[in-house]
DOMILUM-51218 format. One record per residue (C-alpha): residue in one letter; x, y, z negated. Coordinates in steps of 0.001 Angstrom, whole numbers, plus 524288, in hexadecimal, padded with zeros to 5 digits. Example, Ala and Ser with C-alpha at 12.3 -4.5 7.8 and 13.67 -1.06 7.14 Angstrom:
<nodes>
A8300C7EE6C7E188
S835667FBDC7E41C
</nodes>
This chain:
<nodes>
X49C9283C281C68D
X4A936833531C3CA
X4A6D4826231BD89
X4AC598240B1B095
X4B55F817E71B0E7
X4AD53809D91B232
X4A1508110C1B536
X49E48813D51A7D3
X494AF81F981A680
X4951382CF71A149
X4905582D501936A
X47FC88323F190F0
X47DF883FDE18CD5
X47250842D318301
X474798527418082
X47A9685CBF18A4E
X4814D8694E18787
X47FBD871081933C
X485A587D5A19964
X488D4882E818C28
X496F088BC9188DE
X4A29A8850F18144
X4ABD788D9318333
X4B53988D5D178E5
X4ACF48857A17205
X4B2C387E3316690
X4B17E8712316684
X4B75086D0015BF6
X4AF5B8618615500
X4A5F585F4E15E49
X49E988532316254
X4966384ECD16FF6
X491B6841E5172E0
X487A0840AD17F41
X4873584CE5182C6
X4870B853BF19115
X48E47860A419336
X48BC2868DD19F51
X49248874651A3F8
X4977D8777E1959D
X4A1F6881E3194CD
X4AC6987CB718B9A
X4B7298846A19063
X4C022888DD1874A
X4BA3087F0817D39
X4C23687A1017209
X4C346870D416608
X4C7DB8638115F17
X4BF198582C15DEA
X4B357858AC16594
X4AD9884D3316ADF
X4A4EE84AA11768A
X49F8583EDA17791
X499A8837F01832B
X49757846681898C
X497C384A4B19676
X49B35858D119C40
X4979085D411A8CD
X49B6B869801AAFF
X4A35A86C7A1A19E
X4AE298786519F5D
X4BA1D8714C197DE
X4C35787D6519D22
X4CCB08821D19419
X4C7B18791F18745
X4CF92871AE17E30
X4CA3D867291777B
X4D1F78601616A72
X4D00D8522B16784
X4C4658519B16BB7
X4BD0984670172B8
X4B507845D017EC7
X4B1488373917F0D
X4AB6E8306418AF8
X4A79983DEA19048
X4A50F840EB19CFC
X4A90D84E001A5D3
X4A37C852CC1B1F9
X4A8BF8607A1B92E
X4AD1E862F11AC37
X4B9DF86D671AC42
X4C46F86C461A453
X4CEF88771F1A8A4
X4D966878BB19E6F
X4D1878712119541
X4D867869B418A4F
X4D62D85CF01821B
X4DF588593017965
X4DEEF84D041712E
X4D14184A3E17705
X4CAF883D211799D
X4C2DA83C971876C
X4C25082E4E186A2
X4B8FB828581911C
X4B623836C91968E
X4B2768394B1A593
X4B5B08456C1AE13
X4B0C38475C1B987
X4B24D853641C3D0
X4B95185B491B8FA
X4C46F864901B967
X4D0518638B1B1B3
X4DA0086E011B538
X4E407871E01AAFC
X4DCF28673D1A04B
X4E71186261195CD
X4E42E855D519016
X4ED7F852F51840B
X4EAEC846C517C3E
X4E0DA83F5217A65
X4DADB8343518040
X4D430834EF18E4C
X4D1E4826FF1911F
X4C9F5820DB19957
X4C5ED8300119D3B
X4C13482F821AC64
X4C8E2839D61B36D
X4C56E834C21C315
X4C98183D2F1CC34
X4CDF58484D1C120
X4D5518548A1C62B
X4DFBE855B01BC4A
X4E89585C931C2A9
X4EF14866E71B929
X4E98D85F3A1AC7D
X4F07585B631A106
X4F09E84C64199F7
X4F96E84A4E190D2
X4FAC48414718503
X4ED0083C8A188EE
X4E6DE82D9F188B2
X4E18682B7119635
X4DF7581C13195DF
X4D74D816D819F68
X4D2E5823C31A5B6
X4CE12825941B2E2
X4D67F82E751B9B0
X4D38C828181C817
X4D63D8329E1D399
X4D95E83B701C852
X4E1E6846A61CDAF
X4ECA084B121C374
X4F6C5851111CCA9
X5016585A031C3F8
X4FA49856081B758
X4FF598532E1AB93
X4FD328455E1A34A
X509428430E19C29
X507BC8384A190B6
X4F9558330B19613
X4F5FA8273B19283
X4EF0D822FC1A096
X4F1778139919E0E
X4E53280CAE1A4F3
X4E0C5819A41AD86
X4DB52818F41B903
X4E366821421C118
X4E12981C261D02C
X4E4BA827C71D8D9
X4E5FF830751CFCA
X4EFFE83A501D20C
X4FCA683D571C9B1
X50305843CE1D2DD
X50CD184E831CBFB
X5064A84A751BEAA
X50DE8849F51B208
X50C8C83DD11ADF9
X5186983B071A393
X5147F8348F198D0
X5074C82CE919D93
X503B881FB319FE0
X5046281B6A1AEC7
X501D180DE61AC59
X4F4D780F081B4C1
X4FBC8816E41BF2D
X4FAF880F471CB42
X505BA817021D2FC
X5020A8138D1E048
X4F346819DF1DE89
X4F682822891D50C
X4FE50830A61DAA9
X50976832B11D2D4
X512B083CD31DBDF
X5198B847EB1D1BB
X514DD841921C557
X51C15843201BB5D
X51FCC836661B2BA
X529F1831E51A8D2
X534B8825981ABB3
X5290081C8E1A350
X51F8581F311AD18
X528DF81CE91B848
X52AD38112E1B5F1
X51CAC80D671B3C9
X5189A8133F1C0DC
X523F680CCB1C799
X51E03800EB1C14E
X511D5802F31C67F
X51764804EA1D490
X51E3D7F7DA1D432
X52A397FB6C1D1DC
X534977F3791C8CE
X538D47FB8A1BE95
X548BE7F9481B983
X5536E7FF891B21B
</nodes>
């Protein structure tokens, strides 16, 4: 399993939910703290508000869920799916994924910091709008993505790859352009001139 940033472990679990059907399930209102969720089928799942606490899924069918404000604190993820699931204005602070899937996920809003991402496919995923301070995207692969307006200040982003991603709009202060693939990405004339920053170069009218 991928370590969590400093070493820090995953959170106990003191109930488990196991190998039950969520689908479509609303959510709406809910509240988790401890608990361990195995091969749960959430697909299609929906609501505003729920919060899960300190949980960890293994297993888990995100596919095709949305999920509104709601809050997934600390949490951890293992071979979890998430195909065309979406979060909107949620709050994964301190969250780890690990062997997951992400294809077509939309992230809009919200604050993803210090999430740990190593190694994430996110090819063909969405950010935008989103807090990402601090995350761990290291080796991360987000060719053709899009994260326009992501606020990545402090990330660790060592070879991860941007190649062909759109990323207009986000912080690449922590971009270290010689480790970091950047071929096709889209950026604005801001972040221009912060990368050619970063590559040495002396910027002048």
């Amino acid at each position: 399993m991928a370590e969590r940033m400093h070493g820090r472990p995953a959170a106990p679990t003191d109930t488990k939910i196991a190998s039950v059907n969520w689908d479509s399930r609303d959510l709406t209102g809910e509240s988790h703290e401890n608990a361990l969720f195995v091969d749960v089928d959430m697909t299609e799942a929906t609501g505003t508000g729920a919060v899960f606490t300190d949980c960890t899924f293994r297993g888990v069918r995100f596919n095709a869920s949305t999920h509104t404000d709601a809050a997934f604190v600390n949490c951890t993820f293992v071979r979890c799916g998430f195909f065309d699931a979406t979060f909107a204005g949620c709050k994964l602070v301190g969250s780890m994924f690990d062997s997951c899937t992400y294809d077509l996920l939309k992230v809009k809003g919200g604050d993803w910091s210090f999430t740990g991402l190593p190694g994430a496919d996110l090819r063909r995923t969405s950010f935008t709008d989103v807090r990402m301070r601090e995350a761990d995207l290291t080796g991360a692969r987000c060719v053709e993505a899009e994260m326009r307006r992501v606020d990545l200040s402090g990330a660790y982003l060592h070879q991860a790859d941007f190649s062909g991603c759109d990323l207009r709009g986000s912080d690449l202060s922590s971009v270290d352009p010689f480790a970091t693939p950047l071929k096709g990405a889209v950026i604005d004339p801001h972040q221009a001139i912060v990368l050619a920053m970063a590559l040495g170069l002396e910027v002048r009218d």
